[in-house]
PyMOL Python script that loads the backbone (N, CA, C, O; Angstrom):
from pymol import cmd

cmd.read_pdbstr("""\
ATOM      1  N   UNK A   1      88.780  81.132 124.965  1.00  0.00           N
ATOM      2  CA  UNK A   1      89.524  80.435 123.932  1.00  0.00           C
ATOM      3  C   UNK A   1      89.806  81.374 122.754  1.00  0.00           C
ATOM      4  O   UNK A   1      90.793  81.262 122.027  1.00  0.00           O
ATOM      5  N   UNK A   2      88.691  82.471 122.607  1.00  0.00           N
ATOM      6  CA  UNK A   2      89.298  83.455 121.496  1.00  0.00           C
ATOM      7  C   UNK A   2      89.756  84.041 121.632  1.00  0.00           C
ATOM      8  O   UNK A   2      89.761  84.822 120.680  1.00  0.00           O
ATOM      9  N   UNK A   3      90.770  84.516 122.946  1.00  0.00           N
ATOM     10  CA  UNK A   3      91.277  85.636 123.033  1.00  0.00           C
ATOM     11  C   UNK A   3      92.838  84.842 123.191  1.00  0.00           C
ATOM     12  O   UNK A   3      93.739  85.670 123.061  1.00  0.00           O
ATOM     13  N   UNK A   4      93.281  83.620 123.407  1.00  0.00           N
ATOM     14  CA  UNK A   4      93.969  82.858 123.514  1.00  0.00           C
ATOM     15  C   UNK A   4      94.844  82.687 122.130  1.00  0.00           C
ATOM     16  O   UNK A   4      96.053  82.761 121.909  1.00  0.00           O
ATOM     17  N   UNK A   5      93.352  82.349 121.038  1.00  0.00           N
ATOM     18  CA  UNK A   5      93.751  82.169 119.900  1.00  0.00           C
ATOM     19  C   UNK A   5      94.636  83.273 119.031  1.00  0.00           C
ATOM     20  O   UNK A   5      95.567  83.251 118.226  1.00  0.00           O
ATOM     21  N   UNK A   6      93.545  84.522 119.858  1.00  0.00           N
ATOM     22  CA  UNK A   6      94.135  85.872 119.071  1.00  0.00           C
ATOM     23  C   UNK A   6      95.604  86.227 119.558  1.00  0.00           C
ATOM     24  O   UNK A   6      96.548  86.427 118.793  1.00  0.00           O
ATOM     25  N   UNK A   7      95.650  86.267 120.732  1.00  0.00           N
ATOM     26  CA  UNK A   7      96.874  86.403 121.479  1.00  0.00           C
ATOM     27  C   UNK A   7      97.846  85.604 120.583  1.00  0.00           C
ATOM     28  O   UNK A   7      98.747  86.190 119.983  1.00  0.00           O
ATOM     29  N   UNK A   8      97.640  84.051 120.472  1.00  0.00           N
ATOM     30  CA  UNK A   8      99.180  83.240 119.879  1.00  0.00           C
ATOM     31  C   UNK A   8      98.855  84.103 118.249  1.00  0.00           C
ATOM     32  O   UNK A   8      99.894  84.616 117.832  1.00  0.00           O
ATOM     33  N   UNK A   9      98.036  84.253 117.624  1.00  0.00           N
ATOM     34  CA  UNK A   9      98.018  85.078 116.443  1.00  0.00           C
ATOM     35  C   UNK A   9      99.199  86.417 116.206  1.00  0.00           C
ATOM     36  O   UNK A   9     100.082  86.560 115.360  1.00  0.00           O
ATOM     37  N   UNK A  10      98.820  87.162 117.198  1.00  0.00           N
ATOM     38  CA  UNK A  10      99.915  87.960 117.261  1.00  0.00           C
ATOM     39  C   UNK A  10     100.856  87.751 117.300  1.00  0.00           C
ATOM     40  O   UNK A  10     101.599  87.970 116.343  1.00  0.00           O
ATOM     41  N   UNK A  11     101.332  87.144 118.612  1.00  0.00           N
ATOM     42  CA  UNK A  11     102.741  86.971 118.422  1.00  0.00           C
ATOM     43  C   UNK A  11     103.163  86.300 117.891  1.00  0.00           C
ATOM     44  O   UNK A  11     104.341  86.656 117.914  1.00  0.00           O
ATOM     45  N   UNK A  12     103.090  85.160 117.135  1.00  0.00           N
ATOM     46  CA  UNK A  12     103.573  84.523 115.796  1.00  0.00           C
ATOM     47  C   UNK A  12     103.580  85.964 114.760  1.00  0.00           C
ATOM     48  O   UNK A  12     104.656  86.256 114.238  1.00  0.00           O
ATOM     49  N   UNK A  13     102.837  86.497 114.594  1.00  0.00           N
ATOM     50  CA  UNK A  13     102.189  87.636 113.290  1.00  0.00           C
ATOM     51  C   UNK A  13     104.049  88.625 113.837  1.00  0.00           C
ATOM     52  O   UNK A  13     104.775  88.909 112.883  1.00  0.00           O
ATOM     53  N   UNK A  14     104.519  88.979 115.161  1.00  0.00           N
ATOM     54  CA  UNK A  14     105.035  89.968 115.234  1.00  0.00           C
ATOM     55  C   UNK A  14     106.296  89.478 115.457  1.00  0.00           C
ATOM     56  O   UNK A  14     107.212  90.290 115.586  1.00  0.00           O
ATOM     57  N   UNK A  15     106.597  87.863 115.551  1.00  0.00           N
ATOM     58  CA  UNK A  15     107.763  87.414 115.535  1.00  0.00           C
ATOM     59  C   UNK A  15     108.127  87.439 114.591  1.00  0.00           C
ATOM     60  O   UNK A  15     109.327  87.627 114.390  1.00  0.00           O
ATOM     61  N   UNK A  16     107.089  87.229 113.426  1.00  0.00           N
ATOM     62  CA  UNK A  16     108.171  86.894 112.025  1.00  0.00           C
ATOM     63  C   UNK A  16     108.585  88.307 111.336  1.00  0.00           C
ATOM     64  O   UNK A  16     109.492  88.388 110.506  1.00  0.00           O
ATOM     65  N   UNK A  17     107.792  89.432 111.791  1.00  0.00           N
ATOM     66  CA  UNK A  17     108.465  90.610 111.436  1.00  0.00           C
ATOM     67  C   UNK A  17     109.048  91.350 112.783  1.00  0.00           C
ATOM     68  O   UNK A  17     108.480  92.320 113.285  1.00  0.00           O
ATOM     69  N   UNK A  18     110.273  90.760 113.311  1.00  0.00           N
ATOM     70  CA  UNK A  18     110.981  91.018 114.109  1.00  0.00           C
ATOM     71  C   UNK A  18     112.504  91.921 113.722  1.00  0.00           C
ATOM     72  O   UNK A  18     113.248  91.804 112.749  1.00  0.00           O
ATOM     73  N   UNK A  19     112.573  92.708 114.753  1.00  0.00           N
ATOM     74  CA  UNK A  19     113.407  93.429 114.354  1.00  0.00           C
ATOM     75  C   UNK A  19     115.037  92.769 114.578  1.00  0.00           C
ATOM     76  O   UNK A  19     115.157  92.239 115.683  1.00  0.00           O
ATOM     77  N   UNK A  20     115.802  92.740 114.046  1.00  0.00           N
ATOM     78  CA  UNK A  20     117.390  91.997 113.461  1.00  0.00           C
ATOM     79  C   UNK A  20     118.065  93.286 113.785  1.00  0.00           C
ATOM     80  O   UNK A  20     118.779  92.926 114.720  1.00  0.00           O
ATOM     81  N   UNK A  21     118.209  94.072 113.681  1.00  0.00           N
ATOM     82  CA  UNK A  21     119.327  95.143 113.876  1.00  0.00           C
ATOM     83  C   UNK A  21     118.972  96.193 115.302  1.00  0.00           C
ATOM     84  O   UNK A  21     117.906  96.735 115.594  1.00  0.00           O
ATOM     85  N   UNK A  22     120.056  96.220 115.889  1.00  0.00           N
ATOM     86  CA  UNK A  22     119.416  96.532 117.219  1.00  0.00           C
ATOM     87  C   UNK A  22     120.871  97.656 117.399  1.00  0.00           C
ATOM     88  O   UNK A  22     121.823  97.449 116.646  1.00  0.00           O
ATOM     89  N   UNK A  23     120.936  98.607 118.239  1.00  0.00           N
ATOM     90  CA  UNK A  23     121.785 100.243 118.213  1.00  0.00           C
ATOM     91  C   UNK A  23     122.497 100.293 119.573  1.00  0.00           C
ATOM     92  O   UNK A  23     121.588  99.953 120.330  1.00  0.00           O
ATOM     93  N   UNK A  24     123.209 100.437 120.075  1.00  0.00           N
ATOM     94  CA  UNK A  24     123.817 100.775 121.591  1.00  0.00           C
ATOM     95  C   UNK A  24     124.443 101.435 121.338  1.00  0.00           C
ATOM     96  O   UNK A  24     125.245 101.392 120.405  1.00  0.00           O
ATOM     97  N   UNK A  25     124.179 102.667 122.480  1.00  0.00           N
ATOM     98  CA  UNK A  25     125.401 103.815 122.944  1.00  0.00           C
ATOM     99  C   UNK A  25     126.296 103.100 123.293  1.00  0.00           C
ATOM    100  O   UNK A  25     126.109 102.396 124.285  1.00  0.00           O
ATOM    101  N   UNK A  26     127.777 103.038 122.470  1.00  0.00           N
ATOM    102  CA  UNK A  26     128.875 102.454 123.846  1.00  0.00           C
ATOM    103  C   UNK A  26     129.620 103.788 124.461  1.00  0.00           C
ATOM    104  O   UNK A  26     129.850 104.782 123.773  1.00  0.00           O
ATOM    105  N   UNK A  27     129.917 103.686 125.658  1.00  0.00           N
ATOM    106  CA  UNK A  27     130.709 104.496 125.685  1.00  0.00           C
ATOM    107  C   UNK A  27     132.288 103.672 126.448  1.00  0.00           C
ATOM    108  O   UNK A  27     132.377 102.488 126.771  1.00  0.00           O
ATOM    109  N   UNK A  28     133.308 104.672 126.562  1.00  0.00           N
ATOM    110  CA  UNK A  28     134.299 104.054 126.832  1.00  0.00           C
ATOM    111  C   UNK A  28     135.351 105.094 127.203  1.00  0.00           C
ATOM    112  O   UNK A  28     135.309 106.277 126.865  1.00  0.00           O
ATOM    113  N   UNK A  29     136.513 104.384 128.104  1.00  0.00           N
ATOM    114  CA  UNK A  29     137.648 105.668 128.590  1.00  0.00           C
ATOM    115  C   UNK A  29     138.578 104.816 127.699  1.00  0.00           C
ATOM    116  O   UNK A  29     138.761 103.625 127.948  1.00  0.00           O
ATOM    117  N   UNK A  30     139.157 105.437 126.666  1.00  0.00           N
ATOM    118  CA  UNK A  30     140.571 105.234 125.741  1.00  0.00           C
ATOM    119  C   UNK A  30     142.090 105.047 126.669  1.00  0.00           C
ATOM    120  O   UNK A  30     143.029 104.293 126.411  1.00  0.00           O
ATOM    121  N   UNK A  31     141.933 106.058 127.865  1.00  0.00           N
ATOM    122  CA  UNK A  31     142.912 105.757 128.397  1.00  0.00           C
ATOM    123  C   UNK A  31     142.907 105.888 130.223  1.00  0.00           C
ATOM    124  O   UNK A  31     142.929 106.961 130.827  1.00  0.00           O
ATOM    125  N   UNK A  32     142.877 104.623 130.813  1.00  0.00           N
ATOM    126  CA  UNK A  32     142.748 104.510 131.980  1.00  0.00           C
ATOM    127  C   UNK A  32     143.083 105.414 133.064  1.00  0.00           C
ATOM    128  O   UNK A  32     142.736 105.162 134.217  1.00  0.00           O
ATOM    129  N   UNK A  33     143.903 106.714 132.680  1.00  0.00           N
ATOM    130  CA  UNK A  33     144.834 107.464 133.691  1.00  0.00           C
ATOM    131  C   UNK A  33     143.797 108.680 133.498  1.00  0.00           C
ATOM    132  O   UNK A  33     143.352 109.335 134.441  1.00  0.00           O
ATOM    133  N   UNK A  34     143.513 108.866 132.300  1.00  0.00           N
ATOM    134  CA  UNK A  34     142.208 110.498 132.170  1.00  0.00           C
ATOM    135  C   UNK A  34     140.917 109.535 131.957  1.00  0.00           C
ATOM    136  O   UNK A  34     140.723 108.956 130.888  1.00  0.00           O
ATOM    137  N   UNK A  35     139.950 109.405 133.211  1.00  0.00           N
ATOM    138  CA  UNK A  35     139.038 109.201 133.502  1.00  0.00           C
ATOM    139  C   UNK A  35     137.835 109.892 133.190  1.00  0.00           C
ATOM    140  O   UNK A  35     136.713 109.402 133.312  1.00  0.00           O
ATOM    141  N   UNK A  36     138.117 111.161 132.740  1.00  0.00           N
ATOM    142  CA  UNK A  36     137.319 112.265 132.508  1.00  0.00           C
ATOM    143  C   UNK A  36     136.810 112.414 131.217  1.00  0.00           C
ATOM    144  O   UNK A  36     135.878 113.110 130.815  1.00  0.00           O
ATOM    145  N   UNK A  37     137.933 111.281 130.342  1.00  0.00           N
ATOM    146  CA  UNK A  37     137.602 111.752 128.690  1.00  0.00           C
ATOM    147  C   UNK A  37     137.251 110.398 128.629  1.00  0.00           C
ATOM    148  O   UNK A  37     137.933 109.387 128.468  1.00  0.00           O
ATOM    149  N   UNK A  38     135.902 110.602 128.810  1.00  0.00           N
ATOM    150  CA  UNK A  38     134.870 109.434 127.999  1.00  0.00           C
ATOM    151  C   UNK A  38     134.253 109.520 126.833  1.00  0.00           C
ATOM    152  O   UNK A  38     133.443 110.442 126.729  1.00  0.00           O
ATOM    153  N   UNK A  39     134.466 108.547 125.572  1.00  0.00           N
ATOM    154  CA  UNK A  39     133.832 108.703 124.575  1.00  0.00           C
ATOM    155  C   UNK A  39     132.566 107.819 124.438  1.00  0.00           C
ATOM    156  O   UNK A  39     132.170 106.892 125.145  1.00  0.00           O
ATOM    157  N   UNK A  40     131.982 108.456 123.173  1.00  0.00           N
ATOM    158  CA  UNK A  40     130.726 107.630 122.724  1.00  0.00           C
ATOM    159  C   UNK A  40     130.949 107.058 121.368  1.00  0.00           C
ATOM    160  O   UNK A  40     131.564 107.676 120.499  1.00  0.00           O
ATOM    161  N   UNK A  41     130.483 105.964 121.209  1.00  0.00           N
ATOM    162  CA  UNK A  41     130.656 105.398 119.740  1.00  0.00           C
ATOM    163  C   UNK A  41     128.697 104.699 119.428  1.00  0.00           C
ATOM    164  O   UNK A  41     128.170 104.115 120.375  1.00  0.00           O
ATOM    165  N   UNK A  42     128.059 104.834 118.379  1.00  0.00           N
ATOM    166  CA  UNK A  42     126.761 104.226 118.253  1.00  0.00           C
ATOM    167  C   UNK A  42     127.386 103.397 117.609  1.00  0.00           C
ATOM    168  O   UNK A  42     128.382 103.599 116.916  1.00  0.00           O
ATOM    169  N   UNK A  43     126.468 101.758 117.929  1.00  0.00           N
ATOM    170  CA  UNK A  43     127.382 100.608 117.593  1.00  0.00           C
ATOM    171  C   UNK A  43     126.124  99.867 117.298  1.00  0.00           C
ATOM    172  O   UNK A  43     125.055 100.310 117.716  1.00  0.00           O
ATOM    173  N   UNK A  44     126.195  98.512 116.443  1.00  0.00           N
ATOM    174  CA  UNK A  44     125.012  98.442 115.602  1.00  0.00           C
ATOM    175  C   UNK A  44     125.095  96.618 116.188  1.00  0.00           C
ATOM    176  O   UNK A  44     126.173  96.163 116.570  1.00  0.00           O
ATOM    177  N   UNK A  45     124.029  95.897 116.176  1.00  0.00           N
ATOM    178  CA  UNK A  45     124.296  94.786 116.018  1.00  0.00           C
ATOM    179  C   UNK A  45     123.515  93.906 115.182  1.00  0.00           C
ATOM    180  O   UNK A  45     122.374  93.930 115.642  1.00  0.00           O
ATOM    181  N   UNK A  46     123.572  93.056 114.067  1.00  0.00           N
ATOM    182  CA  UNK A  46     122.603  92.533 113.248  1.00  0.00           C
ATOM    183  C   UNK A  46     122.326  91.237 113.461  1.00  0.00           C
ATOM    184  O   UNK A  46     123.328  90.578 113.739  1.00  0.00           O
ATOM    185  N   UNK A  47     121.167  90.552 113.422  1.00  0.00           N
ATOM    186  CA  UNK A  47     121.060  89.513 113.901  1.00  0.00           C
ATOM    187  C   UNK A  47     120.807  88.320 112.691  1.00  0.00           C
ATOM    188  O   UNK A  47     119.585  88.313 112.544  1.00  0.00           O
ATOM    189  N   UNK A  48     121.175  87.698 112.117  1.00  0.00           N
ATOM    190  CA  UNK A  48     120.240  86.576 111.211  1.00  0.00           C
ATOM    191  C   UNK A  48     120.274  85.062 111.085  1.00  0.00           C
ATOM    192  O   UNK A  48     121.296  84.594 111.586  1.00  0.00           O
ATOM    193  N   UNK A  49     119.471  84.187 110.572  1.00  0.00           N
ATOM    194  CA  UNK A  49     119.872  82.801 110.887  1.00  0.00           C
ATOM    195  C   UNK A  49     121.202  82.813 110.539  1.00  0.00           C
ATOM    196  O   UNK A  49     121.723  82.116 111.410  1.00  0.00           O
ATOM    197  N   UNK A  50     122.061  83.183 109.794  1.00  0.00           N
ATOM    198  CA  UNK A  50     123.665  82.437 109.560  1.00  0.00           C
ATOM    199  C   UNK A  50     124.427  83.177 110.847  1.00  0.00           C
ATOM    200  O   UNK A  50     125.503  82.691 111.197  1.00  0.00           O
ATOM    201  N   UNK A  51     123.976  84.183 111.468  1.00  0.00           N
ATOM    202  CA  UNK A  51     125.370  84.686 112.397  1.00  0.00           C
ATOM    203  C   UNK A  51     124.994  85.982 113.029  1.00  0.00           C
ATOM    204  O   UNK A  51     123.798  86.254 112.928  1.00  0.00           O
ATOM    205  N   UNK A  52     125.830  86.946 113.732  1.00  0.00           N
ATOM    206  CA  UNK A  52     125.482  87.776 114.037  1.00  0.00           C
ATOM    207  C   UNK A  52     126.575  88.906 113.851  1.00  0.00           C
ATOM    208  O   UNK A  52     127.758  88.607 113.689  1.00  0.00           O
ATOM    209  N   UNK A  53     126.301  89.717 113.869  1.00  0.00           N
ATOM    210  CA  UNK A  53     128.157  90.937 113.374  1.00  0.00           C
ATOM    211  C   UNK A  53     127.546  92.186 113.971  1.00  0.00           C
ATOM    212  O   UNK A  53     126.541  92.852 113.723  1.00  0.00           O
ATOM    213  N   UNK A  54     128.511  92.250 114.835  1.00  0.00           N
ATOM    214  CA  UNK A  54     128.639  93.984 116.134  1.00  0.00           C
ATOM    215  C   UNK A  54     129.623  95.097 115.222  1.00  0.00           C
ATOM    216  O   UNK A  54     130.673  94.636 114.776  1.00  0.00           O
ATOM    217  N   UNK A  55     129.467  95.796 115.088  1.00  0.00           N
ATOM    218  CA  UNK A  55     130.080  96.690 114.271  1.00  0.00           C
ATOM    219  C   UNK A  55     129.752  98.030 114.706  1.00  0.00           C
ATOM    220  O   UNK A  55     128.729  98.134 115.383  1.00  0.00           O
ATOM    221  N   UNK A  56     130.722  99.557 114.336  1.00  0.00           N
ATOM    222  CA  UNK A  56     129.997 100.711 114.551  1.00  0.00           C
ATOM    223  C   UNK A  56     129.497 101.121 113.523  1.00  0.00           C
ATOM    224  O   UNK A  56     129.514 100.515 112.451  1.00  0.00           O
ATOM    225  N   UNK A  57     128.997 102.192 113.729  1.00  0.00           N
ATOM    226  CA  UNK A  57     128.407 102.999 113.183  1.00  0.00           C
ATOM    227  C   UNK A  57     129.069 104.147 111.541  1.00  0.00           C
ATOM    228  O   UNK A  57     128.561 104.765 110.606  1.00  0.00           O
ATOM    229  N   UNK A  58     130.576 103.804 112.129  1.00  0.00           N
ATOM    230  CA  UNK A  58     131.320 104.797 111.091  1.00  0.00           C
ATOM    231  C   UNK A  58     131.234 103.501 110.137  1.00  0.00           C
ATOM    232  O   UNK A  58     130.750 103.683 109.020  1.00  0.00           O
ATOM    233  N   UNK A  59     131.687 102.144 110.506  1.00  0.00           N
ATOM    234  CA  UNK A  59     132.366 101.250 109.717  1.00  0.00           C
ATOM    235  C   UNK A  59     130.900 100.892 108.564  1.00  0.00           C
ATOM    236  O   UNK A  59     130.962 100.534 107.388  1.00  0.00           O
ATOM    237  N   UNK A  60     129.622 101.155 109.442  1.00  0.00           N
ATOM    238  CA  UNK A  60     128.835 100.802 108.523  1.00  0.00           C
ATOM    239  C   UNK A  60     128.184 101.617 107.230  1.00  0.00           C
ATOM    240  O   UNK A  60     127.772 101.227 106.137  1.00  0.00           O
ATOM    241  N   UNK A  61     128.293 103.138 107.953  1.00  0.00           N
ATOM    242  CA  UNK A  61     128.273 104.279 106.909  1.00  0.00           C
ATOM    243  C   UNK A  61     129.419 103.756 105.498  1.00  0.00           C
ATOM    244  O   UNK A  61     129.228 103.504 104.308  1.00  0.00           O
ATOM    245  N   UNK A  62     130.502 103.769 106.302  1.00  0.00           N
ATOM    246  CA  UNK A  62     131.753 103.829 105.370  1.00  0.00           C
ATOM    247  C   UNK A  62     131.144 102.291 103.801  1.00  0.00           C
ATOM    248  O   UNK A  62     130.870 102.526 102.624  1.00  0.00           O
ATOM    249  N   UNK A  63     131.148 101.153 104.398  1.00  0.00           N
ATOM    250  CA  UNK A  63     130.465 100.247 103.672  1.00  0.00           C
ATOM    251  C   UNK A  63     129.164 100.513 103.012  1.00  0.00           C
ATOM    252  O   UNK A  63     128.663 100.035 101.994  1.00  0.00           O
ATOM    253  N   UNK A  64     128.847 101.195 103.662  1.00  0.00           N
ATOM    254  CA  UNK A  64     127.367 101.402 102.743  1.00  0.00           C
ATOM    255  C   UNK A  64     127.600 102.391 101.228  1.00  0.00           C
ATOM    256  O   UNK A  64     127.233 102.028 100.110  1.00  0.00           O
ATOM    257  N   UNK A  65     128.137 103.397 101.478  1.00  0.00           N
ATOM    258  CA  UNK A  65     129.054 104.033 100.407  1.00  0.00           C
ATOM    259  C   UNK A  65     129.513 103.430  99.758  1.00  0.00           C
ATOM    260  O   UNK A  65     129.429 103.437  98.530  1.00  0.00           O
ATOM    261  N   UNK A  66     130.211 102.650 100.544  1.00  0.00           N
ATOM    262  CA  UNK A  66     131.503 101.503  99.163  1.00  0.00           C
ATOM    263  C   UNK A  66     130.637 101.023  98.691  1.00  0.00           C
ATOM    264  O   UNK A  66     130.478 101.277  97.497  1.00  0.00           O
ATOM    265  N   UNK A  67     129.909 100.341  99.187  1.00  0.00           N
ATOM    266  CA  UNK A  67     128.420  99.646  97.896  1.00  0.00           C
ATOM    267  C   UNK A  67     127.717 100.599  97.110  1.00  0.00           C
ATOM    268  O   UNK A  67     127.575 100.275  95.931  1.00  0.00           O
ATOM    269  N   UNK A  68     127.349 101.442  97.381  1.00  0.00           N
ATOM    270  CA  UNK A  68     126.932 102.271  96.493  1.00  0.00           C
ATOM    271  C   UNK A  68     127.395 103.228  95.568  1.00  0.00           C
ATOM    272  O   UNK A  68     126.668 103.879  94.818  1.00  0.00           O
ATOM    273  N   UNK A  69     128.656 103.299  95.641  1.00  0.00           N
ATOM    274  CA  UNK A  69     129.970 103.736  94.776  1.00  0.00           C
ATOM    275  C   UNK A  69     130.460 102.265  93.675  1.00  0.00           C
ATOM    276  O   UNK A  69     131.086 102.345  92.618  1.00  0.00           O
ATOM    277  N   UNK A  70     129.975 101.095  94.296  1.00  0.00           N
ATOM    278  CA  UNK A  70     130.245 100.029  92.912  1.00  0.00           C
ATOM    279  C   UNK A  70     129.196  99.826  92.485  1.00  0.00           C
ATOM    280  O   UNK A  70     129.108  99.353  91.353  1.00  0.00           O
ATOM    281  N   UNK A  71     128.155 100.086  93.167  1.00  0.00           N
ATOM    282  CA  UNK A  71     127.020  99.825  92.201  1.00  0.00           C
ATOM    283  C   UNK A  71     126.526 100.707  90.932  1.00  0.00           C
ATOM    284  O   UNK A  71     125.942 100.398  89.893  1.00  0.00           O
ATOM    285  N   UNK A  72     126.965 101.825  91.408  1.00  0.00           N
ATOM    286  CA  UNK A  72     127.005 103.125  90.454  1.00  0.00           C
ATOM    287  C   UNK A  72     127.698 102.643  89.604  1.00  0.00           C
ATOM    288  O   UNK A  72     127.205 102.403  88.502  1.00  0.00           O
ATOM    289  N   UNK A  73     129.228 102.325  89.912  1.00  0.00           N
ATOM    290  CA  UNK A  73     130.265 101.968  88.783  1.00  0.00           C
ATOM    291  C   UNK A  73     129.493 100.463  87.732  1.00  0.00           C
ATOM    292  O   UNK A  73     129.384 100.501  86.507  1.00  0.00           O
ATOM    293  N   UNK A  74     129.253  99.807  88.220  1.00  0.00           N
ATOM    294  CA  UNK A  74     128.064  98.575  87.518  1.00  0.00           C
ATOM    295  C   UNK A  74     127.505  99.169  86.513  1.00  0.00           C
ATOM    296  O   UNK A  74     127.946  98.894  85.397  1.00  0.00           O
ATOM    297  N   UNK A  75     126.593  99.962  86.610  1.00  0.00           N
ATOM    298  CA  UNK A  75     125.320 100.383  85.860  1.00  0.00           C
ATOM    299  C   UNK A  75     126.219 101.302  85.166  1.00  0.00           C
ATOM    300  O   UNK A  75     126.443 100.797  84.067  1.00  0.00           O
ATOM    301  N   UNK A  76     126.724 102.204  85.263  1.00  0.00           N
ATOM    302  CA  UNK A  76     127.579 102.998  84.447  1.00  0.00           C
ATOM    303  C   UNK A  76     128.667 102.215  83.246  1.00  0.00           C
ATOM    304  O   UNK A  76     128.554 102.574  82.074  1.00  0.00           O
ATOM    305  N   UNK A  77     129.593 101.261  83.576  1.00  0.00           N
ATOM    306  CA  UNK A  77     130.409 100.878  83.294  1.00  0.00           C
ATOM    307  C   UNK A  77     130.987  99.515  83.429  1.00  0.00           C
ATOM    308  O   UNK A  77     132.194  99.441  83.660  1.00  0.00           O
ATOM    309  N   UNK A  78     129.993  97.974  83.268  1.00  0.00           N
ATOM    310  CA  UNK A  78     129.474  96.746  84.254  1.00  0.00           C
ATOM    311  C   UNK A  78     131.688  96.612  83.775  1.00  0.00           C
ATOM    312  O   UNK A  78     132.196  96.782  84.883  1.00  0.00           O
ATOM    313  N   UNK A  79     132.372  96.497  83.173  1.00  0.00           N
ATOM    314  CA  UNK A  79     133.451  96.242  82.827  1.00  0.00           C
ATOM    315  C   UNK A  79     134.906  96.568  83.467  1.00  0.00           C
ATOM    316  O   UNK A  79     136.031  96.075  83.392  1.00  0.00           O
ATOM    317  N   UNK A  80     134.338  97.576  84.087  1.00  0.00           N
ATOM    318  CA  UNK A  80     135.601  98.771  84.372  1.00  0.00           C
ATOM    319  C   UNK A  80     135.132  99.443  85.947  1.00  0.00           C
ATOM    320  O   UNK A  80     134.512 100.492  86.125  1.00  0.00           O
ATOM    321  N   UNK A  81     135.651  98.459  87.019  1.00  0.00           N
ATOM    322  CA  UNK A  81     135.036  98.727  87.992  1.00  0.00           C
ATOM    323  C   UNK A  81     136.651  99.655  88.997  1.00  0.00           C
ATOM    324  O   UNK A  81     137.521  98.791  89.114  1.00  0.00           O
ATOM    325  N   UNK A  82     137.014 100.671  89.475  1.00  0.00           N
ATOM    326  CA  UNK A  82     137.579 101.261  90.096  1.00  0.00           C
ATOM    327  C   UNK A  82     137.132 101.522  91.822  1.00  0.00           C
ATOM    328  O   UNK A  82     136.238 102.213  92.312  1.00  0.00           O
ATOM    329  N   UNK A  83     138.070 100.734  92.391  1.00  0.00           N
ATOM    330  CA  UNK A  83     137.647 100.321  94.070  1.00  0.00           C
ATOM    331  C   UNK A  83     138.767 101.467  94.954  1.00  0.00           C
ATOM    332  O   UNK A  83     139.994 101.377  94.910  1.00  0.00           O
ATOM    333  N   UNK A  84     138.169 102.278  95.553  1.00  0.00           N
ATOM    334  CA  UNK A  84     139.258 103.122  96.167  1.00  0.00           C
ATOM    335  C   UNK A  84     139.614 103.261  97.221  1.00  0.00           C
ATOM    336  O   UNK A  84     140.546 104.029  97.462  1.00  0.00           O
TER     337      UNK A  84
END
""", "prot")
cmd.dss("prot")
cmd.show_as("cartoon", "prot")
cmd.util.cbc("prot")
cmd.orient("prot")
């Protein structure tokens, strides 16, 4: 019975710090006739109670910047925000 107990302990303990963002290699042929030129894209997927959003890897770099390029502008200047 105590090892039962400990057992559901854990995994309750390791569900609630579960991991939400999860990574896949995609790869893919752009154009059906050259079979040979396969690309790779790292592609992200996030998970949370409201929804879920598949996205790559550039699009999320690129956003992460843009947030941190207005947040800079915030603290610098909360009035005069320049979006580029």
């Amino acid at each position: 019975m105590k090892k039962i107990s400990l057992a559901l302990l854990l995994i309750i303990g390791f569900s609630s710090f579960a991991q939400n963002r999860f990574f896949y290699d995609y790869k893919f042929i752009p154009d059906s006739t050259d079979k040979a030129n396969v690309l790779k894209e790292i592609m992200l997927l996030d998970i949370d109670k409201s929804g879920s959003k598949y996205y790559g890897q550039e699009k999320f770099v690129a956003d992460s910047t843009s947030q941190a390029d207005v947040e800079r502008q915030l603290k610098l200047s909360p009035n005069n925000i320049s979006i580029s």
